[in-house]
VOGU-3710 file (C-alpha; in Angstrom, 3 decimals, decimal comma):
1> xxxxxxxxxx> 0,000/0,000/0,000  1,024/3,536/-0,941  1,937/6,362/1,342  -1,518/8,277/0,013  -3,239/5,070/0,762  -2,591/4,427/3,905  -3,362/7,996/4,623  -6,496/7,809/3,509  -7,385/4,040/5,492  -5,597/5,873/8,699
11> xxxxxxxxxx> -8,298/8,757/8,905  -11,008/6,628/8,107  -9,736/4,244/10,820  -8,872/7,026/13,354  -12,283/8,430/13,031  -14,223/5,318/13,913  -11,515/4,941/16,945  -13,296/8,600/18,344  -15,998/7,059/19,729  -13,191/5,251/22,625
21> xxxxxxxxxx> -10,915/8,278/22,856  -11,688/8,490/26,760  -9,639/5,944/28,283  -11,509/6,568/31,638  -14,758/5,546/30,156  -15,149/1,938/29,928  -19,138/1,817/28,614  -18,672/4,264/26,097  -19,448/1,851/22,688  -16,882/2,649/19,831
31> xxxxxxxxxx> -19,895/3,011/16,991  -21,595/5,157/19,191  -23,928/7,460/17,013  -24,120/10,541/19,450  -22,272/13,523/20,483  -20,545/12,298/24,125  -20,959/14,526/27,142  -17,067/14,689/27,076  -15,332/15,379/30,645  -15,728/19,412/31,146
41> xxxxxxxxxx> -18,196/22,124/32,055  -18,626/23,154/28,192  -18,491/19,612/26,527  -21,625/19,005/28,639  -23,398/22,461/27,801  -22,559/21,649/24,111  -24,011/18,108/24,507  -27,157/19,159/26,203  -27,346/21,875/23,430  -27,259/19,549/21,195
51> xxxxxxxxxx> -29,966/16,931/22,380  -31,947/20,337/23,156  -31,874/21,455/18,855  -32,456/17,549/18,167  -35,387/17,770/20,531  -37,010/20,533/18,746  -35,920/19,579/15,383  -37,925/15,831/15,765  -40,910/17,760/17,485  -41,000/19,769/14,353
61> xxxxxxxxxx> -40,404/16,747/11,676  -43,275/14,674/13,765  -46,019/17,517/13,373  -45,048/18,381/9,438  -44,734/14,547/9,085  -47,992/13,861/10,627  -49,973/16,871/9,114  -48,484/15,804/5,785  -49,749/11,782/6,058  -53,060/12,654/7,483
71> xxxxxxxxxx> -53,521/14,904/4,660  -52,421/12,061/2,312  -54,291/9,260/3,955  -57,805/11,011/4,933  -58,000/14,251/1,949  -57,000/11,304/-0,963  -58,873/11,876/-4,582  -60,119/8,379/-4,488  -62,098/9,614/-0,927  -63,269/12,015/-3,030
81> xxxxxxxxxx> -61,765/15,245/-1,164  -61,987/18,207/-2,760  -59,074/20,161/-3,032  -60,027/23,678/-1,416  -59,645/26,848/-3,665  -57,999/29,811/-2,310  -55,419/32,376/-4,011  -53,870/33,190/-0,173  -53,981/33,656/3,379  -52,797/36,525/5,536
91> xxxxxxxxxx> -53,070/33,859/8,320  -51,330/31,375/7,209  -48,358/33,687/6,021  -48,298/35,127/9,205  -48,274/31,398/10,905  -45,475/30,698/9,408  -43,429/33,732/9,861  -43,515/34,426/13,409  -43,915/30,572/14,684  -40,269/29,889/13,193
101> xxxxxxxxxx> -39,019/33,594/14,274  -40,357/32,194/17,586  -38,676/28,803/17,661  -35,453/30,353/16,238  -35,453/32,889/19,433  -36,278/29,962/21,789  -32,995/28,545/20,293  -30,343/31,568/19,799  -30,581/31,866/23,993  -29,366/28,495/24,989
111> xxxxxxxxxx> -27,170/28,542/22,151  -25,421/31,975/22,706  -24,930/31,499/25,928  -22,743/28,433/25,174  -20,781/30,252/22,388  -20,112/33,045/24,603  -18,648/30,291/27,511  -16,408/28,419/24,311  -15,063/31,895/23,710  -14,599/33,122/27,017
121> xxxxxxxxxx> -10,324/32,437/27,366  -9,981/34,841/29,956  -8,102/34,633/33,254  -6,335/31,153/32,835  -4,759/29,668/35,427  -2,281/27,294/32,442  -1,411/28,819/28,865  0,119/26,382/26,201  1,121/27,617/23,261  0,064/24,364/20,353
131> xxxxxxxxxx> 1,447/24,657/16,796  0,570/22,320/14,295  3,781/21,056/11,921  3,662/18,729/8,992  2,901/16,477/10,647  3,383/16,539/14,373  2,539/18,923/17,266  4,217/21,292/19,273  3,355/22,040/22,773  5,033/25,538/24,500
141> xxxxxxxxxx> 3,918/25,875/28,438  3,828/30,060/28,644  4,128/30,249/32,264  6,977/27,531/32,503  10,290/26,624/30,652  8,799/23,537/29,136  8,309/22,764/25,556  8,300/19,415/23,148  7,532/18,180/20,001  4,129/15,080/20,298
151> xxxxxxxxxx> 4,964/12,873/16,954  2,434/9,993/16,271  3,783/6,413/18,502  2,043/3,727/16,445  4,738/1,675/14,850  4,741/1,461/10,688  4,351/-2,031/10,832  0,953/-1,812/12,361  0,015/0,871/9,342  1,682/-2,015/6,649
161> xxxxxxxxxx> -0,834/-4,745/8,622  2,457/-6,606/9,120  1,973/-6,276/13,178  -1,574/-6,502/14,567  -3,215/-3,166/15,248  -3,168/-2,246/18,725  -5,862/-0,911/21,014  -4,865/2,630/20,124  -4,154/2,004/16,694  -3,089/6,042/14,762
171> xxxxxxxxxx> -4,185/7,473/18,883  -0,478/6,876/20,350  2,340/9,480/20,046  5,617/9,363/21,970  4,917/13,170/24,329  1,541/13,488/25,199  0,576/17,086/26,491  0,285/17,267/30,103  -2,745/19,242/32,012  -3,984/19,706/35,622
181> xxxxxxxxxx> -7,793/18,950/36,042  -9,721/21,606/37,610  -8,135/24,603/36,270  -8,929/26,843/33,141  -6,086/25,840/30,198  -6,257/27,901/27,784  -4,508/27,134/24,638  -3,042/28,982/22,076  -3,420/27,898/18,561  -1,106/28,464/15,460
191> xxxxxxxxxx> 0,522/26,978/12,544  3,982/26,425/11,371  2,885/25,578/7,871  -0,339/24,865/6,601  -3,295/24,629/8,115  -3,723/22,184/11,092  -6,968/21,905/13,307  -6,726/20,868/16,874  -8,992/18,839/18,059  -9,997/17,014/21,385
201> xxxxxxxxxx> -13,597/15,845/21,284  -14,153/15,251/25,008  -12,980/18,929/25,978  -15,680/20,134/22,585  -12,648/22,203/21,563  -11,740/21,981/17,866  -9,550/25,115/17,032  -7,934/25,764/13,536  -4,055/26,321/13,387  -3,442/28,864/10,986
211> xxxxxxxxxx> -0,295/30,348/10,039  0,600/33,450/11,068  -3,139/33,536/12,866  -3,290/32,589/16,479  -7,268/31,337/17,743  -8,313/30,722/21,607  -9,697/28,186/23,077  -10,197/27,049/26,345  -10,426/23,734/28,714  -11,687/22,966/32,284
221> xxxxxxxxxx> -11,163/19,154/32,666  -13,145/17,707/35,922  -11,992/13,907/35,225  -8,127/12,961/34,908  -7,504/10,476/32,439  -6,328/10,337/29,264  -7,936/12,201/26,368  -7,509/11,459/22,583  -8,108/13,033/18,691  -6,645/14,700/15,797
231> xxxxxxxxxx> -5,626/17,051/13,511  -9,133/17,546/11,647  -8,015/19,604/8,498  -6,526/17,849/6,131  -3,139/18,872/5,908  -0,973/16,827/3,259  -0,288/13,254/2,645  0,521/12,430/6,282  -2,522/13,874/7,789  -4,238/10,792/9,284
241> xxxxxxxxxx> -0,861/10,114/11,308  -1,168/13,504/13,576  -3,098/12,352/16,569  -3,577/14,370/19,640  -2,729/12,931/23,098  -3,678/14,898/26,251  -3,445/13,621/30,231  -5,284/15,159/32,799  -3,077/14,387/35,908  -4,256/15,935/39,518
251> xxxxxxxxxx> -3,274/19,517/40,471  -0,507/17,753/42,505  0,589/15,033/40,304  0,807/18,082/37,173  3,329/20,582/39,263  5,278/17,266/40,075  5,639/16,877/36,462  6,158/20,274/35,382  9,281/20,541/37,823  10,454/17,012/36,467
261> xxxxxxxxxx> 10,533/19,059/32,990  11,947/21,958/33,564  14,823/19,931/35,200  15,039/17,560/32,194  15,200/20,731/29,718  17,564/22,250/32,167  19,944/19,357/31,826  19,496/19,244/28,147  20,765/22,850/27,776  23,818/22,104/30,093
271> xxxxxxxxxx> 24,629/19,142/27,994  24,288/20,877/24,500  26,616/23,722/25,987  28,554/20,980/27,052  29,050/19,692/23,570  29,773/22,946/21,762  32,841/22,680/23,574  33,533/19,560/21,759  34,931/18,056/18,184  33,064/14,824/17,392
281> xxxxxxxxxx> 34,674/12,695/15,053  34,025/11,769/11,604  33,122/8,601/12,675  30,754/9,763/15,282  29,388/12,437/13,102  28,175/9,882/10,346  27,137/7,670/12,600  24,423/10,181/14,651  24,119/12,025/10,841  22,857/8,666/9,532
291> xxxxxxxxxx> 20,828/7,656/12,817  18,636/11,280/11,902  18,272/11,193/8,368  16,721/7,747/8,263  14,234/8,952/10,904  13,792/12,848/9,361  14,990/13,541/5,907  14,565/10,403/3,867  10,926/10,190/4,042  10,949/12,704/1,378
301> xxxxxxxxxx> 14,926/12,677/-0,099  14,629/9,034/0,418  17,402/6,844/1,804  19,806/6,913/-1,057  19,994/10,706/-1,170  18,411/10,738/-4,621  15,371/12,408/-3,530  12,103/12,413/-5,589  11,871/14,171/-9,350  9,739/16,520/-9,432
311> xxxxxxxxxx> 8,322/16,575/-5,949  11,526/16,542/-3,648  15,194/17,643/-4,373  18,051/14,930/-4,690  20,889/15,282/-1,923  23,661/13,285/-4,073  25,519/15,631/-5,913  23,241/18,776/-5,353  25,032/21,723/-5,256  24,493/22,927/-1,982
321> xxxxxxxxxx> 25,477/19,537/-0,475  28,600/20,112/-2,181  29,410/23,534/-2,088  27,271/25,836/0,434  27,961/24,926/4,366  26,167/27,675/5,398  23,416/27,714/3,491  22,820/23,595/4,075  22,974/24,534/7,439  20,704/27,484/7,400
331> xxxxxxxxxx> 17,832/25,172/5,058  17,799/22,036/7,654  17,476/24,918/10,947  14,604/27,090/9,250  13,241/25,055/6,227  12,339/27,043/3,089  9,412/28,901/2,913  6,130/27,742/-0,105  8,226/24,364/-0,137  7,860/20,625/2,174
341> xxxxxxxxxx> 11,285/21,492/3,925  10,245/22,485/7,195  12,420/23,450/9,723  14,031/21,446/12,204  15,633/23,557/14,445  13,161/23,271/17,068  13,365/19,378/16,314  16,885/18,700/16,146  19,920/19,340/19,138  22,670/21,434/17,218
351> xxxxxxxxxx> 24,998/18,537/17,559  22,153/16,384/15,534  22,006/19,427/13,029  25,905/19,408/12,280  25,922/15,606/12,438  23,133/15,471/9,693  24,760/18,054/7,712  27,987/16,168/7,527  26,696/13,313/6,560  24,469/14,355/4,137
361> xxxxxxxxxx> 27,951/15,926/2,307  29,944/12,862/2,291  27,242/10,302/1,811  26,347/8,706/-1,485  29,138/9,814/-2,944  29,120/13,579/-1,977  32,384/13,045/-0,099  33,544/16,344/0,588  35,277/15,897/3,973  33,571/18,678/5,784
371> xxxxxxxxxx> 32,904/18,044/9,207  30,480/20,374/10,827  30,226/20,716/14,404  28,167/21,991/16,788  29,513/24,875/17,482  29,199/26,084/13,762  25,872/25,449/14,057  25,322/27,547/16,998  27,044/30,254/15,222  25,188/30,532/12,651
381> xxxx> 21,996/30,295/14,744  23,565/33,542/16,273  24,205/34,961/13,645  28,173/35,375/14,442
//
């Protein structure tokens, strides 16, 4: 099966998985037909709005219906009904005006009441900043030094049916987003690319990520547990391999994890540092080079460098793999803008950067001897 082809079986697969999303429901039936009450304060005003509108709108289809029939069945030609002769009504048209102005009134209250709550981001107690990226998520905590990339968890095996699918089949990823219960989150939503659309159904919140655009939207989560969807725009070829992943974890249990964060970031930074003090070797350089292309670049430039005609650029013997450092540098750290090469310098550690660079100039025959380090990278970051 193709790439677009098992795009196309993953959404339709993901979707029907919806209906089990909430992993601290166990009755909830997977082809469930209606809208769930979802685990907040507004997932359960949007759910009773919506049994309130399907309320009215059977009400309505049983009196038409029924008006309609009994006029069939009991004012029939073969009853010999006479079909009554009238040009027009003032009545009637005024029935029919102000009943629906009426029922449309009845509904706009309920219903702009809820719309105002959806909107209402104001005084959070947790901002996270969530950035959709072909074709993975980004999570930025405002108030905290804590940020990650979520990337989809199910293995390619299960997509190929060469494993059996698991219970979570296209609903894994490796860094779900973390989020105390009881307390407003509001989340910020934006795009590095094209456009993305969060979406968690049991918090109702389903926010486009735009680029250059930035749309609210807001959670209160009363259950902890953990929380599943998508990206719901379609986005490119990979979009039905960009699930969402959130845990709700206790007040507690969340500030515990936000301080194990910050101290794993912290440690990150002191190692990088660490390293731009350092010369890796050739040796070491092709080896980590190699490990990240496989898993980053040669999806598109494909393993042997030779990339794809007319869609993606060949690596072997391209120009800039021979001849520009700075500007192969400068293309894998901030991507190229209308094009699929997105950036990766949020992605990548500066010593993966230079080690992916290197090889990518003396693989497949490139072998120009450059050895980029680290610290060249962080130069050029900083634009010394």
């Amino acid at each position: 099966m193709n790439k677009i082809g098992s795009s196309a079986l993953a959404l339709v697969t993901s979707c029907l998985a919806f209906a089990t999303s909430a992993e601290t429901s166990s009755t909830v039936d997977q082809y469930q037909l209606n809208l769930r009450k979802g685990v907040s304060d507004i997932s359960e005003q949007v759910y009773d709005l919506h049994m309130l509108m399907f309320i009215i709108c059977v009400v309505i289809g049983v009196l038409v219906f029924s008006v309609m029939f009994y006029s069939m069945i009991f004012h029939r030609k073969s009853r010999g009904a006479k079909p009554a002769n009238f040009h027009e009504s003032v009545k009637v048209e005024i029935a029919w005006t102000v009943i629906p102005f009426i029922i449309l009134v009845v509904m706009a209250f309920p219903a702009a009441k809820t719309l105002i709550a959806m909107e209402d981001t104001s005084e959070p107690d947790v901002t996270v900043l969530v950035t959709g990226s072909q074709w993975k998520w980004h999570y930025k905590y405002m108030e905290n030094d804590v940020e990650f990339f979520s990337v989809m968890a199910t293995q390619p095996e299960q997509i190929s049916n060469k494993f059996e699918k698991g219970k979570n089949y296209l609903l894994e990823v490796d860094r779900p987003l973390v989020i105390p219960t009881d307390k407003k989150v509001r989340f910020l939503v934006t795009s590095d690319d094209v456009i993305h659309s969060w979406w968690v159904p049991d918090f109702a919140v389903k926010k486009d990520a735009n680029p250059g655009f930035i749309n609210e939207a807001w959670t209160k989560v009363n259950e902890p547990g953990i929380y599943r969807g998508q990206c719901a725009e379609l986005c490119g070829k990979d979009h039905g391999f960009m699930p969402v992943v959130v845990i709700a974890k206790e007040p507690a249990a969340y500030e515990a994890w936000i301080s194990e964060q910050q101290e794993m970031q912290r440690k990150a930074k002191e190692e990088e540092q660490r390293l731009l003090a350092m010369n890796m070797s050739m040796e070491e350089l092709m080896s980590t080079g190699e490990r990240v292309y496989l898993s980053a670049c040669a999806a598109c430039h494909q393993p042997n460098g030779m990339g794809l005609p007319g869609a993606f650029p060949a690596l072997a013997g391209s120009d800039m793999a021979l001849n520009d450092i700075p500007g192969h540098i400068d293309i894998v750290i901030n991507g190229k803008s209308g094009t699929s090469m997105q950036a990766f310098g949020k992605q990548l550690t500066m010593s993966e950067i230079a080690a992916v660079v290197t090889y990518e100039r003396n693989a497949w025959g490139n072998n120009t001897g450059d050895m980029i380090q680290a610290k060249d990278v962080n130069a050029l970051m900083n634009g010394q």
